[in-house]
C-alpha positions in Angstrom: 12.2 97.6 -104.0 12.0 96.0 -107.1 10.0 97.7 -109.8 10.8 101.3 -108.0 13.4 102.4 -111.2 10.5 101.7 -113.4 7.9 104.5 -112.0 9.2 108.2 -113.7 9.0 110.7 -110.9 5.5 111.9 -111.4 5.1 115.0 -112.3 1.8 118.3 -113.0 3.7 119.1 -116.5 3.5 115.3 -117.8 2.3 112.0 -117.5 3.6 109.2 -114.9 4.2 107.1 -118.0 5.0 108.1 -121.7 3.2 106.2 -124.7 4.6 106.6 -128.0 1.1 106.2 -130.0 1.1 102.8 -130.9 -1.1 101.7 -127.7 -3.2 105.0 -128.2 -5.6 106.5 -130.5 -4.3 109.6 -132.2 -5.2 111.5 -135.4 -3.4 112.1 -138.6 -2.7 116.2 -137.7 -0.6 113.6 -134.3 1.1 111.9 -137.5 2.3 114.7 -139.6 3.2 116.3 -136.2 5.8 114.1 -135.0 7.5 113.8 -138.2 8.3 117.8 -137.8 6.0 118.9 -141.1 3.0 121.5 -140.2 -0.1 119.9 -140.9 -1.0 120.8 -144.5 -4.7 119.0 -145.7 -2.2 117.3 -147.9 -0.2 116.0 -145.4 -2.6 114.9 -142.9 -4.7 113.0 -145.9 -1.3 111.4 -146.3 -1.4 110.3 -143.0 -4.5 109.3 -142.5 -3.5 106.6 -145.6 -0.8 105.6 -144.0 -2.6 105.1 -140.3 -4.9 102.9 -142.5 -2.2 100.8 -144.8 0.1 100.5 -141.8 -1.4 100.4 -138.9 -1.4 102.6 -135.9 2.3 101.7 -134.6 3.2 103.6 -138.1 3.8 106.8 -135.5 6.2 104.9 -133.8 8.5 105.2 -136.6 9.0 109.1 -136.2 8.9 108.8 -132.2 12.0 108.7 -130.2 
């Protein structure tokens, strides 16, 4: 039994396991995105900079 509170009750509406970005590829409109801002040209060049500066764990700091 061990290991069984690990696995999220799977589910058609979402994914068996969450990532929070830093394991996955995602784009700068992702970025601006989970920060709560609309994605602006501005903002998602912004982004993109800061994907390339920081890394991509960067979206990890506006994840929950």
């Amino acid at each position: 039994m061990a290991g069984e509170s690990d696995q999220q009750p799977k589910s058609e509406s979402r994914p068996s396991r969450l990532y929070s970005g830093g394991e996955r590829p995602y784009d700068p409109e992702d970025l601006v995105m989970a920060t709560g801002a609309d994605p602006t040209p501005e903002r998602v060049e912004k982004a993109r900079k800061l994907i390339e500066k920081e890394g991509p764990q960067v979206i990890e700091r506006y994840l929950p």
